[in-house]
N, C-alpha and C positions, 0 to 999 in steps of 0.2 A: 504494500500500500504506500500511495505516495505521502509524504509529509502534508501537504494540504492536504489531501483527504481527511488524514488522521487530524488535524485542526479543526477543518469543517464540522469533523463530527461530535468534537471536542465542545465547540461552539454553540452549535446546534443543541446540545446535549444541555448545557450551562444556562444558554440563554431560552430554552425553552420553544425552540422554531424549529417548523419540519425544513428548511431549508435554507442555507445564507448562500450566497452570489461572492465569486473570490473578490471583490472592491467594494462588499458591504460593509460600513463604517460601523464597531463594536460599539460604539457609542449612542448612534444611530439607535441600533437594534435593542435598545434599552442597558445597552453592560453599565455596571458601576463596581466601583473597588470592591466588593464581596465577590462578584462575578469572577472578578480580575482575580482575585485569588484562588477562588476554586480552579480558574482555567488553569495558575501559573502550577498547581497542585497535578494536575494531570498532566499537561506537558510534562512533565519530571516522574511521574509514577509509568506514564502510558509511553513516552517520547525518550525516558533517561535524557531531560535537558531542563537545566534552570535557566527560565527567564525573567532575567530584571524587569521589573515594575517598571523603570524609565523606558523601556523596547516596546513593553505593552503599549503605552503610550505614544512611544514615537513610531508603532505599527500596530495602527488598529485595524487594517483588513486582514483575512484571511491568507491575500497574497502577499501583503508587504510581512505578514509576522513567519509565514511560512520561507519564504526567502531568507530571511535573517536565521532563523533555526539551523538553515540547511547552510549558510555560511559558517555554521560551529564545526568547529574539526572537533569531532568525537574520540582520537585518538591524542588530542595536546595532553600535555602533562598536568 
């Protein structure tokens, strides 16, 4: 499964909608800081990736936060 998938559904899941569009703004779609941390909660249980609270922020769609994830080298030390 692709990393946006796994977001999407992550999303979907958190925010309570049968379906988000990869440029649909988290904000938008009702998210607030509670959200924001369930989601950062799964990324990292479901994804093995911690994402700062500033990334959420400065990627609130589906494609700009899934891009940024997939910029992580999962092998750095």
């Amino acid at each position: 499964m692709m990393i946006a998938d796994s977001v999407r559904a992550i999303w979907c899941r958190e925010l309570k909608v049968d379906d988000i569009a990869a440029d649909d703004d988290f904000f938008t779609l009702g998210g607030q800081s509670v959200i924001m941390f369930r989601i950062q909660d799964a990324f990292m249980e479901e994804l093995g990736v911690e994402v700062p609270m500033d990334q959420m922020f400065l990627n609130p769609t589906v494609a700009s936060i899934s891009a940024y994830i997939e910029s992580l080298d999962p092998v750095a030390p």
